[in-house]
C-alpha positions as CSV (number, residue, x, y, z in Angstrom):
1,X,0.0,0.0,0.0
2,X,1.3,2.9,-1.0
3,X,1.5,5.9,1.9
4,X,0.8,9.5,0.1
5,X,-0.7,11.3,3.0
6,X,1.7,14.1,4.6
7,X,1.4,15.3,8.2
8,X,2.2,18.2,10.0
9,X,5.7,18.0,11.0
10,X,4.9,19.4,14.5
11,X,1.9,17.0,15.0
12,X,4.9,14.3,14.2
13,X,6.9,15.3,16.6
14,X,4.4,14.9,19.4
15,X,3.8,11.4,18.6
16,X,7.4,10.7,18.3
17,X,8.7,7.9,20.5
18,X,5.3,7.3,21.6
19,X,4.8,4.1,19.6
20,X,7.1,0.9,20.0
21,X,7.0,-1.6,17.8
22,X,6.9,-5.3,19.2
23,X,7.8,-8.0,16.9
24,X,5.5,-11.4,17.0
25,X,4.4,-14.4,15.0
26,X,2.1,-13.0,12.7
27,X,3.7,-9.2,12.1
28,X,3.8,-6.7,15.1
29,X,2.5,-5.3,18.3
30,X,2.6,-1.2,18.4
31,X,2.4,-0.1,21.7
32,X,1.4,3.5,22.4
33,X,1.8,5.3,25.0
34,X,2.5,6.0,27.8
35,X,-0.8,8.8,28.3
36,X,-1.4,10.4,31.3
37,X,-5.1,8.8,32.4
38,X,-6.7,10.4,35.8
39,X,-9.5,7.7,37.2
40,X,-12.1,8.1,39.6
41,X,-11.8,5.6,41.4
42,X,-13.8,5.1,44.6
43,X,-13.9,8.7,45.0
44,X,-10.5,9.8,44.3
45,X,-9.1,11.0,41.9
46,X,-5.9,8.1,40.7
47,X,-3.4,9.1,37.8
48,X,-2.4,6.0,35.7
49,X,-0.5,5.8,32.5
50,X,-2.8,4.7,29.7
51,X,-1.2,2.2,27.0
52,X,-3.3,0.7,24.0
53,X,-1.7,-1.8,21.4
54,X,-3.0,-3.2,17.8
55,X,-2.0,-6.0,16.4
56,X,-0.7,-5.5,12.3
57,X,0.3,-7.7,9.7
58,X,2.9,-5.3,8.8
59,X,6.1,-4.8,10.2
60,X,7.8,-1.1,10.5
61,X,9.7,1.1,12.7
62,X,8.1,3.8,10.2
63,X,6.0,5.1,12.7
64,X,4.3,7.7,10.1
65,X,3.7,5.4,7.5
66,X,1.1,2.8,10.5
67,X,-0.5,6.3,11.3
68,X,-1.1,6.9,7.9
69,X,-2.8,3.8,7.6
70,X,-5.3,3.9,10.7
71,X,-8.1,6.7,9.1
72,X,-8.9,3.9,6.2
73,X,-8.4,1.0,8.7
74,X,-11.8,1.3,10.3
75,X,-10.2,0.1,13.5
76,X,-13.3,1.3,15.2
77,X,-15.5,-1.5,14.0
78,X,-12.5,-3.7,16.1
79,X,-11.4,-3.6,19.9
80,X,-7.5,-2.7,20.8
81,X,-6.6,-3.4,24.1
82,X,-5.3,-1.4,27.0
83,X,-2.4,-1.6,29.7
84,X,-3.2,1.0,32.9
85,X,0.0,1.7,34.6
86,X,0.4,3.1,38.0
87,X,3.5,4.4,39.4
88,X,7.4,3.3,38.8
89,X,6.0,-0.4,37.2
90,X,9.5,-0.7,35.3
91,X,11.5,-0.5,38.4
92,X,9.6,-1.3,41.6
93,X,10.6,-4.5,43.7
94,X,6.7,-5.4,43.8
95,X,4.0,-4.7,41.1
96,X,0.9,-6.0,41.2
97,X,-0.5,-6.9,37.8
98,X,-4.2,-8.0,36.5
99,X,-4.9,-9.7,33.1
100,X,-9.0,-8.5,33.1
101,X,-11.0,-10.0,30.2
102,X,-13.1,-7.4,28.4
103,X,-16.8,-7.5,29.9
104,X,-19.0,-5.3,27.9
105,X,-22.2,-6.2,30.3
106,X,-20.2,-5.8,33.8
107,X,-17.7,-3.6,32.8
108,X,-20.4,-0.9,31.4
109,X,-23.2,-1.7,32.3
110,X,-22.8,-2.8,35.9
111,X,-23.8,-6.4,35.2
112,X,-24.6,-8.7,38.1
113,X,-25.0,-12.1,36.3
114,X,-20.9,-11.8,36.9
115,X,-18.5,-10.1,39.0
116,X,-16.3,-8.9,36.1
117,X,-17.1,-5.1,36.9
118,X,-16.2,-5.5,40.7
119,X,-13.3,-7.5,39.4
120,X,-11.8,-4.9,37.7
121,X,-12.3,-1.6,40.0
122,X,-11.3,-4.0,42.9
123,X,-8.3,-4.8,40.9
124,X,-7.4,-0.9,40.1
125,X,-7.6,-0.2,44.0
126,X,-5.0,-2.6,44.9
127,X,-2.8,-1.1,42.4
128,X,-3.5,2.3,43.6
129,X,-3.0,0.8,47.3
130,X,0.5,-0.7,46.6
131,X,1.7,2.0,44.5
132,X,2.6,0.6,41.5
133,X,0.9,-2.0,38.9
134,X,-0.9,-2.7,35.6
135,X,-4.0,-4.0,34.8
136,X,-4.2,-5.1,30.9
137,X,-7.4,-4.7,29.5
138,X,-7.9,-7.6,27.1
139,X,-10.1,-6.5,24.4
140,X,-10.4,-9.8,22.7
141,X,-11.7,-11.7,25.4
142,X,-15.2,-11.4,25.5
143,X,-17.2,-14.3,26.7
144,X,-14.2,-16.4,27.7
145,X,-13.5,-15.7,23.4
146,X,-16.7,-16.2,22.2
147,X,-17.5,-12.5,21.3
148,X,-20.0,-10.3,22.7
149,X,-22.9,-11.4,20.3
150,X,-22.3,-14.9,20.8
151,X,-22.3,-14.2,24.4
152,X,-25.6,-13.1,24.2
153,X,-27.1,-16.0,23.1
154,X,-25.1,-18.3,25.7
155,X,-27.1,-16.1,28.7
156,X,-30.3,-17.3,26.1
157,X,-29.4,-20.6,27.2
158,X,-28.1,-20.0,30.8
159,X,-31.2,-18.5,31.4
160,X,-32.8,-21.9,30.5
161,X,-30.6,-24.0,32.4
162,X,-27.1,-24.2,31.0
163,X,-24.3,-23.1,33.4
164,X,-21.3,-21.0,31.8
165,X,-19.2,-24.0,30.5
166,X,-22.1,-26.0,28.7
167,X,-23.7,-22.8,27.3
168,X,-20.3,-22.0,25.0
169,X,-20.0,-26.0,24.5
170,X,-23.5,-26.2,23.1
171,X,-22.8,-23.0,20.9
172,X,-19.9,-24.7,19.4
173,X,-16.7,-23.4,21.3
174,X,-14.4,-24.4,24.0
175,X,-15.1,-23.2,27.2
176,X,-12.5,-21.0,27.2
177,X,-10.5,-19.5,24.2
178,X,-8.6,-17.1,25.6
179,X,-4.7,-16.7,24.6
180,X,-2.7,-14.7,26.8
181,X,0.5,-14.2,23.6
182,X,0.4,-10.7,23.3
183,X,-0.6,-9.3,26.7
184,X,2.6,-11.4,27.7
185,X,4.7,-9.6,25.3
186,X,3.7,-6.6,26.3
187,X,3.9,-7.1,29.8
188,X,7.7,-7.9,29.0
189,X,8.2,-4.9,27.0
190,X,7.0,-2.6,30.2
191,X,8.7,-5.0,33.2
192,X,11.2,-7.5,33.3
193,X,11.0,-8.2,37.3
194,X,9.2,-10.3,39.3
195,X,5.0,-9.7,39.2
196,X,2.4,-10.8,41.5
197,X,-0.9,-11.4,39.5
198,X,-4.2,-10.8,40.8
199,X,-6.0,-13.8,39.9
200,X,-7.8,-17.2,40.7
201,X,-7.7,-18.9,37.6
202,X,-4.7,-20.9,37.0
203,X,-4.5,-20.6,33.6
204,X,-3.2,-16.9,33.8
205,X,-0.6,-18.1,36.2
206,X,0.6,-21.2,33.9
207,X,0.7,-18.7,31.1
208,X,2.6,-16.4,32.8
209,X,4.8,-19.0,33.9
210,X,5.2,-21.1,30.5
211,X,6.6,-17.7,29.0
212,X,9.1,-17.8,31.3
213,X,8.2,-14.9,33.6
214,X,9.0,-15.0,37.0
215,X,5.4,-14.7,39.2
216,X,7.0,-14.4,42.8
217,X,2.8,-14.3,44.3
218,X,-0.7,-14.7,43.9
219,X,-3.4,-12.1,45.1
220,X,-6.9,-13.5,45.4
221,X,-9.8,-11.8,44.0
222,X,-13.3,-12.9,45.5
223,X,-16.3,-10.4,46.5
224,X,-19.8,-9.2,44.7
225,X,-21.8,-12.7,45.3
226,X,-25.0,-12.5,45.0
227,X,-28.1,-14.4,43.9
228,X,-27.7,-13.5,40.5
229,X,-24.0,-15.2,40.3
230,X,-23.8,-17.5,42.7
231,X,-24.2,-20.5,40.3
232,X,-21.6,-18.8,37.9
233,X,-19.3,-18.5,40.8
234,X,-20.1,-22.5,41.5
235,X,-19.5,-23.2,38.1
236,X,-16.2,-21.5,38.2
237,X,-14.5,-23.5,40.8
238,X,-16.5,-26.7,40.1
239,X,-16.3,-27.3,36.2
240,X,-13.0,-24.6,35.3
241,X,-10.5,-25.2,38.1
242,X,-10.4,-21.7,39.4
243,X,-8.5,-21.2,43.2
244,X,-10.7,-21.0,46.0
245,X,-8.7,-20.3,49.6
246,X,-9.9,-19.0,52.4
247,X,-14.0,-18.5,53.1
248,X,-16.1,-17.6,50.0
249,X,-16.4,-18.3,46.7
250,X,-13.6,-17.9,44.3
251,X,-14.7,-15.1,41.1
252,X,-11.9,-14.6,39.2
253,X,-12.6,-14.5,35.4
């Protein structure tokens, strides 16, 4: 494709050095950022540092020519994902980190058929607490993979019976889909210490660990029960394998 469009040199020269490129399997990561992101969060007022990343087939370090490219790549019929960084994450001796799974119905709307949106905000106010952290914000990850519509029609069939795990079965798909690849290589892009991950499912912790990072703890994440997720909660520990310590029932998604 041939780049024709000319920018502004100044508008360049803001947006110098604030993409990376990340190589992978299938063409590159960019990583933009680091944006300066206050949050409300429980009433305060918490500054993070925004990332977001996109996946392309093509591989440059012409950062002009992939910003050329994104007005007739309609990226706003897709998702991109985020990284929210608080404090010194490079260098600190302890970050807490959080691989959340996008949740259009808990995240937005306040869902409670899940925990997702108490997940997340929970998750932001331990980083805030410890000082330092990142959540990624895993835009792909809808449903366990399944994609938002698709999700809709597995609470069809919850609501008639199905837990969580038969529901995606019965639609055709694994119970969970999720790949963990590129939130990894970020993560090592942004930190090379030692991480403790907020989480109860496993799988995040074997993926961690399969890349070769080193995960020196665990925090659990439980809370938000209720009679509307109380069997997905159930289903989590009973049919997925999630960690359940302590009193309570394990939520992590």
């Amino acid at each position: 494709m041939q780049v024709t469009q000319q920018f502004d040199p100044q508008v360049l020269s803001h947006l110098k050095g604030k993409v990376k490129l990340i190589e992978n399997e299938k063409g590159a990561i960019y990583l933009v950022g680091p944006i300066k992101l206050p949050v409300n969060l429980y009433g305060e007022t918490v500054e993070f540092k925004w990332y977001c990343w996109l996946n392309c087939d093509e591989v440059t370090d012409d950062f002009e020519r992939i910003i050329a490219k994104l007005s007739s790549a309609n990226l706003a019929e897709l998702q991109q994902s985020s990284v929210l960084v608080h404090g010194d994450f490079a260098n600190a001796e302890h970050a807490l980190i959080r691989f959340h799974s996008i949740c259009h119905t808990g995240d937005i709307f306040g869902s409670k058929r899940c925990d997702c949106g108490y997940q997340l905000k929970q998750s932001m106010k331990h980083v805030a607490d410890n000082g330092n952290g990142a959540i990624f914000y895993l835009a792909n990850h809808e449903g366990r993979g399944i994609g938002l519509f698709s999700k809709a029609l597995a609470y069809i069939l919850q609501e008639n019976g199905y837990d969580t795990v038969d529901a995606n079965l019965q639609l055709g798909f694994v119970d969970d889909s999720r790949d963990y690849g590129d939130a990894i290589k970020v993560l090592k892009e942004l930190r090379s210490k030692p991480v403790t991950l907020i989480t109860n499912n496993p799988k995040k912790l074997e993926a961690l660990r399969q890349a070769g990072l080193n995960v020196e703890d665990r925090v659990q994440l439980w809370g938000d029960v209720s009679e509307y997720n109380e069997k997905y909660l159930k289903t989590k520990i009973a049919r997925t394998g999630h960690l359940n310590e302590d009193e309570g029932c394990c939520n992590n998604d």
